[in-house]
Every structure is written in structure tokens, then in C-alpha cells.
MIKOLPA-935061 format. One record per residue: residue number from 1; residue in one letter; chain; x, y, z of N, C-alpha, C, O in turn. Coordinates in pm, 1 decimal. Layout:
<sites>
SITE   resi   resn   chain        n_u        n_v        n_w       ca_u       ca_v       ca_w        c_u        c_v        c_w        o_u        o_v        o_w
SITE    NUM      A       A          X          Y          Z          X          Y          Z          X          Y          Z          X          Y          Z
...
</sites>
This chain:
<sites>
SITE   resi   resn   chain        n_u        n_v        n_w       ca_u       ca_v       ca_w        c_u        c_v        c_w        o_u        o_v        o_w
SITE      1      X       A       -1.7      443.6     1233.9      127.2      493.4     1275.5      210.9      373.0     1319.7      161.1      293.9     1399.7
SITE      2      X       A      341.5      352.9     1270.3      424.7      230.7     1317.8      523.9      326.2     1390.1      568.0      436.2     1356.6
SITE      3      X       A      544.3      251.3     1496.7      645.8      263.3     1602.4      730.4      169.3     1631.6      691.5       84.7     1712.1
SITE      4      X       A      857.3      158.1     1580.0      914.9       65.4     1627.4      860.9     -118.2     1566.8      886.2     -174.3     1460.2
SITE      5      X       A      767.6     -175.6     1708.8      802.8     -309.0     1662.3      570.0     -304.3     1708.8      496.4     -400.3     1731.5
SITE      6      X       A      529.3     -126.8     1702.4      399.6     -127.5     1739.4      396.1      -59.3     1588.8      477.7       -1.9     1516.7
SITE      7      X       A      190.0     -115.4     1577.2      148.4      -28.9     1496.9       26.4       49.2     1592.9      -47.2      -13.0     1669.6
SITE      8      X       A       22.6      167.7     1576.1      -87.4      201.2     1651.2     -184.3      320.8     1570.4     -148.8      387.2     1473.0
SITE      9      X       A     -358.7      328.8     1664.0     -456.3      360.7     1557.0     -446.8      507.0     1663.5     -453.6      525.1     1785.1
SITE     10      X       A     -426.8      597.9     1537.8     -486.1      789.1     1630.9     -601.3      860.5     1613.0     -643.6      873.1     1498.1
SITE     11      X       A     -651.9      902.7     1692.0     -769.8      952.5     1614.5     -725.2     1074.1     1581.0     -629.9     1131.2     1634.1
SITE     12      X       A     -806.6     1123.8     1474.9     -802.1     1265.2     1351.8     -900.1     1387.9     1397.7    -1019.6     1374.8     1424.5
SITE     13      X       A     -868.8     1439.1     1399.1    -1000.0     1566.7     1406.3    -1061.8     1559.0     1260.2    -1022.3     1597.2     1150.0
SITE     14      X       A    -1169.3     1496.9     1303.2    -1228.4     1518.4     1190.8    -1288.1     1639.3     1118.7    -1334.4     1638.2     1004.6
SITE     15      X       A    -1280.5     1744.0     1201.9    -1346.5     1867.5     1117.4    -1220.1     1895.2      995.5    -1238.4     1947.1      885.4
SITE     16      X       A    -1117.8     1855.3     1039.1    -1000.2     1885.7      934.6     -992.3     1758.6      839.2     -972.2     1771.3      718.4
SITE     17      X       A    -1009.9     1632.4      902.4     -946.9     1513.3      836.0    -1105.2     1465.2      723.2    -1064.3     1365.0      664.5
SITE     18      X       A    -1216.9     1485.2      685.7    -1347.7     1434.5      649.1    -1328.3     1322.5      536.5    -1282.2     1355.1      427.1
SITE     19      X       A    -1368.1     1175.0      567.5    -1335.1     1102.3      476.6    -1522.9     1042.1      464.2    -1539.1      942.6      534.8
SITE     20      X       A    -1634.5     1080.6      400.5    -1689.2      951.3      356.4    -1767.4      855.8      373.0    -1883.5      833.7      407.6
SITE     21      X       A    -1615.7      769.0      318.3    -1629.6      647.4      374.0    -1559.6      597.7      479.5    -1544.6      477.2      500.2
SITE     22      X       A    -1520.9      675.6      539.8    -1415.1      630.8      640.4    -1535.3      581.9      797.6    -1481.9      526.8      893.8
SITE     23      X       A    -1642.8      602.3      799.6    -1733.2      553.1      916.5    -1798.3      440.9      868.0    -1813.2      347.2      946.5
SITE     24      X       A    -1849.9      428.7      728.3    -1900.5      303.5      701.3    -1823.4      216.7      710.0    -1854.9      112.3      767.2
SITE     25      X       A    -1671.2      239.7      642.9    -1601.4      122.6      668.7    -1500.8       69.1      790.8    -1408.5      -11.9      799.3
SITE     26      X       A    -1561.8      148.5      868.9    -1559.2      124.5     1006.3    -1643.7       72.0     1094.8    -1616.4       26.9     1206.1
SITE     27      X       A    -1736.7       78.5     1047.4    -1879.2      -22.5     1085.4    -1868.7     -121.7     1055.2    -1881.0     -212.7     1137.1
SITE     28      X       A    -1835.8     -149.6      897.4    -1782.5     -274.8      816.8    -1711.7     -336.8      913.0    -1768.6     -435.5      959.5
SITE     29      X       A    -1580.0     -304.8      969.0    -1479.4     -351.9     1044.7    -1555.9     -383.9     1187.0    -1546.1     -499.2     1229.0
SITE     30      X       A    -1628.0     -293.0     1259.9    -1676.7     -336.6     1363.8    -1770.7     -468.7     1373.9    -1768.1     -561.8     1454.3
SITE     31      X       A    -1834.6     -448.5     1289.0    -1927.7     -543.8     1269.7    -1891.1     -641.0     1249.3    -1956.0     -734.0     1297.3
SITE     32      X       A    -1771.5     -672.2     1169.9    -1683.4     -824.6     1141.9    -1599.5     -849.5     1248.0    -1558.6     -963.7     1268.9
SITE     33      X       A    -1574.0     -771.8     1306.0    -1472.8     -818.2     1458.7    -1542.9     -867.8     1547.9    -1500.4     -951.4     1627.6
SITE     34      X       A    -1673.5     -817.7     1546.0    -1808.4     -861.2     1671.6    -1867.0    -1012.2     1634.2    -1891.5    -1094.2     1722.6
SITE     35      X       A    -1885.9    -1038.6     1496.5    -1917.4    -1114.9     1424.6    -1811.1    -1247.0     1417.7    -1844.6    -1365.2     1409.4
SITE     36      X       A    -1665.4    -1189.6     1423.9    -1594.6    -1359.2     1394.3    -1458.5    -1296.9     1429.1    -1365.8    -1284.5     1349.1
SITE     37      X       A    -1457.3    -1251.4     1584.4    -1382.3    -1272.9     1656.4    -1203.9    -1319.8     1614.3    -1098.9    -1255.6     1616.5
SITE     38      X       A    -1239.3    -1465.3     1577.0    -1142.2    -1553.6     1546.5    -1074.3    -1520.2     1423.0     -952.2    -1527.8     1408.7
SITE     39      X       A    -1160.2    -1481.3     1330.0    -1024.0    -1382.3     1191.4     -900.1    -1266.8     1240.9     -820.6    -1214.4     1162.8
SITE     40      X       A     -906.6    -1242.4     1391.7     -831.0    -1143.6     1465.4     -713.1    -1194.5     1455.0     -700.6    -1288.2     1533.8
SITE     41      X       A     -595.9    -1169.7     1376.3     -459.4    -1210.6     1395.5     -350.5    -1111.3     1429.1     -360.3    -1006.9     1364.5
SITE     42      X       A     -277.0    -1115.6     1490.7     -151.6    -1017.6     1524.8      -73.2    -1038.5     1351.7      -67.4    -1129.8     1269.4
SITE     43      X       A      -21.1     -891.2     1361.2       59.7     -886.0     1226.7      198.8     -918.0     1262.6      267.4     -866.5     1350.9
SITE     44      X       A      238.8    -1042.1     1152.5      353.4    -1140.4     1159.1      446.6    -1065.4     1182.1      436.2     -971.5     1103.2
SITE     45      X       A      580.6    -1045.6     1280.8      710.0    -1023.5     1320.2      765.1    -1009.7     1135.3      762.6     -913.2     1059.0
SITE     46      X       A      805.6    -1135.3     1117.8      893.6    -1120.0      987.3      839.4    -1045.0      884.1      929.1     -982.5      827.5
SITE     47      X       A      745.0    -1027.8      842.6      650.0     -921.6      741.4      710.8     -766.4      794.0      767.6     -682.9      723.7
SITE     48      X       A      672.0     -756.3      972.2      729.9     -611.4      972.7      867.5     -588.4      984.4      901.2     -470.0      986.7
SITE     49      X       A      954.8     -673.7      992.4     1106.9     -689.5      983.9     1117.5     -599.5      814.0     1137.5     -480.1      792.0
SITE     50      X       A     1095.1     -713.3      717.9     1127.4     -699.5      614.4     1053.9     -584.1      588.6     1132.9     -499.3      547.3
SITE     51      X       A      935.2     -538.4      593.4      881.6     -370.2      584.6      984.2     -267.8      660.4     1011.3     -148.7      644.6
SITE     52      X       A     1013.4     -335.2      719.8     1163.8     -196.7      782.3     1255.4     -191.8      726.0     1305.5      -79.8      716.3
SITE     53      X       A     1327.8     -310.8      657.7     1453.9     -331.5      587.6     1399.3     -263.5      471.5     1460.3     -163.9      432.8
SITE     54      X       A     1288.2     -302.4      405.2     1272.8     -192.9      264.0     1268.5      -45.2      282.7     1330.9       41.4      221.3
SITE     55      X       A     1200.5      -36.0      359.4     1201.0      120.3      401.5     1317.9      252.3      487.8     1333.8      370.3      519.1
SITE     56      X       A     1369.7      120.6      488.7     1510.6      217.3      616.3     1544.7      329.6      521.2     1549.7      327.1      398.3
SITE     57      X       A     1571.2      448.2      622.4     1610.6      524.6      527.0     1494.9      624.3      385.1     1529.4      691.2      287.7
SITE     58      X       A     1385.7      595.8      428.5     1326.9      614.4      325.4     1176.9      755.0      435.2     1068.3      737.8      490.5
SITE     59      X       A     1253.6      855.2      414.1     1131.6      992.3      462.4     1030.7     1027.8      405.4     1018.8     1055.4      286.1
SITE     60      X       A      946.5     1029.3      492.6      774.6     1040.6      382.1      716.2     1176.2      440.1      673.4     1163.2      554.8
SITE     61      X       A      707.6     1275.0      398.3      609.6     1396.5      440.6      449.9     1323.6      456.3      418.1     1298.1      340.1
SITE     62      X       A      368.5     1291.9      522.8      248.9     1268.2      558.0      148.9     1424.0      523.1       25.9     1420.8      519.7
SITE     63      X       A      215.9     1529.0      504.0      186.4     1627.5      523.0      130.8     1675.5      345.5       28.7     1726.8      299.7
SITE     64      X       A      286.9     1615.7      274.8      322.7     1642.7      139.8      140.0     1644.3       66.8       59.3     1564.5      114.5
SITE     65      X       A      104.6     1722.4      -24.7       39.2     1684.9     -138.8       13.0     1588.6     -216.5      109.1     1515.5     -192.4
SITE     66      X       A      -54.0     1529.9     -300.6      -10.3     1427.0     -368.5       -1.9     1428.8     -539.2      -57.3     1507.8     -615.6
SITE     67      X       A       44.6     1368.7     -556.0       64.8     1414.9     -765.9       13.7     1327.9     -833.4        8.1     1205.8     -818.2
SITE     68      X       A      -21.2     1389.5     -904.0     -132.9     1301.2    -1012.2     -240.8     1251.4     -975.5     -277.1     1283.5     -862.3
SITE     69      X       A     -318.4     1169.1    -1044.5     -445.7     1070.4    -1040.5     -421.7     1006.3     -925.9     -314.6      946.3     -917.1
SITE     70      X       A     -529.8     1004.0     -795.0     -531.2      889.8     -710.7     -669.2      799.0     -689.2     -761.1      862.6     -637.5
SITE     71      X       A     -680.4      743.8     -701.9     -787.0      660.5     -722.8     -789.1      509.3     -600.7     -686.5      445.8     -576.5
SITE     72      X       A     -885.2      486.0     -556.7     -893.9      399.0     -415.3     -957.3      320.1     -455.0     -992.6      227.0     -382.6
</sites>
């Protein structure tokens, strides 16, 4: 979820939300943050500037369906 000049993490009910892979690769992630610390970087100011300037103006249903083939 981006807010403003935050990004922030929510948790899901998972009885509704069920992903998977969504715990392994969260282990993945834990395990590399515990592991090397120092790859931890804040996400660059100007990157999320310009992600706002492309997007201004631009409404997304989170809710919406999705169309066609999606593939990860």
C-alpha cells in the first residue's frame, strides 16, 4: 500500500486472501534479511516521485477481476 511519500505492508486474512507461495517466499525474504542485513536499502525519493507523476490520475479497483492470461 503507498501512502503518500510511505509504502506500507497489511496483513490479509488469509482465510479469504490464500496464496501458496506467498509463506515460502516469505521465509525466502526472512531468511535473507537475517542473513545480510546490509542489502536493506530505503526505496529512492526520485523513483517514487516519478512513480507518482506516471500514475497521477490513474484509478485502480484492487477489487476489479482480472482479464486474460496471468502468469507470475
Amino acid at each position: 500500500l503507498i501512502e503518500g511519500m510511505e509504502v506500507r505492508l497489511v496483513n490479509l486474512d488469509e482465510s479469504q486472501h490464500h496464496d501458496p507461495a506467498l509463506t515460502p517466499f516469505l521465509a525466502l525474504l526472512e531468511h535473507d534479511l537475517a542473513t545480510h542485513p546490509q542489502r536493506l536499502r530505503g526505496f529512492p525519493r526520485d523513483l517514487l516521485r516519478r512513480l507518482e507523476r506516471v500514475t497521477a490520475g490513474v484509478v485502480v479497483d484492487h477489487d476489479a477481476p482480472l482479464d486474460g492470461a496471468v502468469a507470475l
